[in-house]
C-alpha positions in Angstrom: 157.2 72.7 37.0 154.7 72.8 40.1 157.1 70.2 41.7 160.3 72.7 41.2 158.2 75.2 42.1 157.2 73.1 45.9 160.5 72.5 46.3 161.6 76.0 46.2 159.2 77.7 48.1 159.6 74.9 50.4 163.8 75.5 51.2 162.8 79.1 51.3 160.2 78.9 53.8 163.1 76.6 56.4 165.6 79.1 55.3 163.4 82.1 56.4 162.1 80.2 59.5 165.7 79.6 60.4 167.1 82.9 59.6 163.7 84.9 61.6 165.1 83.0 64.9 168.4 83.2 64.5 169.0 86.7 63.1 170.2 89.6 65.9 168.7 92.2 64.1 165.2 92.5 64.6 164.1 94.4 62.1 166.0 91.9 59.5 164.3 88.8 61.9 160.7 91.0 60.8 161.8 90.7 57.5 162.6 87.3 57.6 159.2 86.8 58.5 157.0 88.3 55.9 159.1 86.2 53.5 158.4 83.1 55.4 154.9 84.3 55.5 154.4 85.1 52.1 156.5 81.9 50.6 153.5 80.0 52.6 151.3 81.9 51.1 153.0 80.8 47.4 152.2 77.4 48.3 148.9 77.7 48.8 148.3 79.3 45.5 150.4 76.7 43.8 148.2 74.0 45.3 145.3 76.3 43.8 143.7 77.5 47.5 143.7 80.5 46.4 141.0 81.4 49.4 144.0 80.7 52.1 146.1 82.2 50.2 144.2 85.6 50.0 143.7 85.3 53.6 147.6 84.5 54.4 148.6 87.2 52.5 146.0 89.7 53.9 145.9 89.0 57.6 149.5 87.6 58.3 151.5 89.4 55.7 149.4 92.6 55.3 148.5 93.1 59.0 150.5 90.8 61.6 153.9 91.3 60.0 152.9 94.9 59.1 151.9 95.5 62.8 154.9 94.1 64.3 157.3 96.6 61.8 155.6 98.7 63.4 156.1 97.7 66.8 159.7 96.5 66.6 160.4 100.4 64.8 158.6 102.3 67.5 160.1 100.3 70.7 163.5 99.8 69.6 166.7 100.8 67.7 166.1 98.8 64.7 169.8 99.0 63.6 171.1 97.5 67.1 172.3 93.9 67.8 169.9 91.8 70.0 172.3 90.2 72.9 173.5 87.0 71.8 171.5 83.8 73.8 173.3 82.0 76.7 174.2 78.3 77.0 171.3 78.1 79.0 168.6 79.4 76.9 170.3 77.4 73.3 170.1 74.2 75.3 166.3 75.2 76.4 165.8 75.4 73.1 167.1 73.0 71.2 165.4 70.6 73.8 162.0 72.3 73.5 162.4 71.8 69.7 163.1 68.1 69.7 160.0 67.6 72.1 157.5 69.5 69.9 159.3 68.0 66.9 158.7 64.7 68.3 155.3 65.4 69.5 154.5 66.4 65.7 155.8 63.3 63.9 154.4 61.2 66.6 151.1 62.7 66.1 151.0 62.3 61.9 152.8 58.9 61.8 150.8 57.2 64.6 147.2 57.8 62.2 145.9 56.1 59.4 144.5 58.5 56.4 142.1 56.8 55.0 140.2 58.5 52.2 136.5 59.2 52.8 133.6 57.6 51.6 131.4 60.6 51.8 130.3 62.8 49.0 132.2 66.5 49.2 130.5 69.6 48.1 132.6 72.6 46.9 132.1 75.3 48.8 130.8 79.0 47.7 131.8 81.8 48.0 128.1 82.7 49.7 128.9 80.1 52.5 132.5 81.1 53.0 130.9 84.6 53.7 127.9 83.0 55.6 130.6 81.1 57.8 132.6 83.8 58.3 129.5 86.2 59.6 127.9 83.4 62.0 128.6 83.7 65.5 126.9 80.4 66.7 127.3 77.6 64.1 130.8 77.3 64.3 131.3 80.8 63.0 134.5 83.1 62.9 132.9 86.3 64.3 134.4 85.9 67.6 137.7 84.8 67.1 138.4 87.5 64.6 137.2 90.1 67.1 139.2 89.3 69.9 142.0 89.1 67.6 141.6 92.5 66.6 140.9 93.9 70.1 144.4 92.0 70.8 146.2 93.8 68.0 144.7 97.1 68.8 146.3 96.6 72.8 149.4 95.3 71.5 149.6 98.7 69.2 148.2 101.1 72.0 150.8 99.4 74.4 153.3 99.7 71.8 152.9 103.6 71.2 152.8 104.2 75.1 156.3 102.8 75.3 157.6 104.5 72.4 156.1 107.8 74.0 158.1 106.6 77.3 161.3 106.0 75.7 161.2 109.2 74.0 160.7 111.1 76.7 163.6 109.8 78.9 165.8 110.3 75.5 164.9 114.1 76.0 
């Protein structure tokens, strides 16, 4: 059953990859996105990481996708067709595709996994936390705060061009 299960959430994740980049509808290209977001996020819990999964679902799917809803409904007409892309800019990326595709299996074919020989301690949920909070050992204090003070911009900017667009609609 888990296998079915992989394999599902796996063709739904490429098909909602491929339909976020492809669709001229931005809103349904946001949509696109929390399911490709949240069919990740099914994966982890079927491999039983149910700590990333939490966090995939709470920070990508509850705040980035939400944030960018928001974005894509206050900037633009969500109903309206994108412009379709040129020659130039399909060749662009098909090419830039290839090279990071070939990059990628480059990368994970070219190393040997070898399993470790050291002993692996399960971690707690006390030292999750404790790594979370430090902000010298290798701690995620910082990169969660500029993150935030990055989404915050992107919001502020986001209202100020809504607040343009309105007025020159008036």
């Amino acid at each position: 059953m888990k296998a079915i299960l992989f394999y599902i959430f796996s063709v739904l994740i490429l098909a909602c990859g491929i339909f976020t980049v492809t669709s001229r509808k931005i809103y349904r290209a946001a949509i696109f996105l929390l399911l490709t977001v949240v069919s990740v996020a099914a994966l982890y819990f079927l491999m039983e990481y149910t700590f990333l999964g939490v966090v995939q679902l709470v920070i990508y799917a509850g705040g980035i996708v939400v944030l960018i809803l928001f974005a894509v409904l206050l900037t633009h007409d969500s109903g309206s067709l994108l412009p379709p892309l040129g020659v130039k800019r399909t060749v662009a990326t098909f090419a830039l595709t290839g090279t990071g595709l070939t990059v990628f299996l480059y990368t994970i074919l070219g190393r040997k996994v070898e399993p470790g020989s050291g002993e692996f301690n399960e971690p707690s949920v006390k030292m999750i936390g404790g790594q979370l909070l430090d902000l010298y050992n290798f701690g995620f204090v910082l990169p969660f705060e500029a993150i935030s003070i990055l989404l915050l911009a992107a919001m502020v900017g986001c209202i100020v061009l809504a607040m343009k667009f309105s007025k020159t609609m008036n």
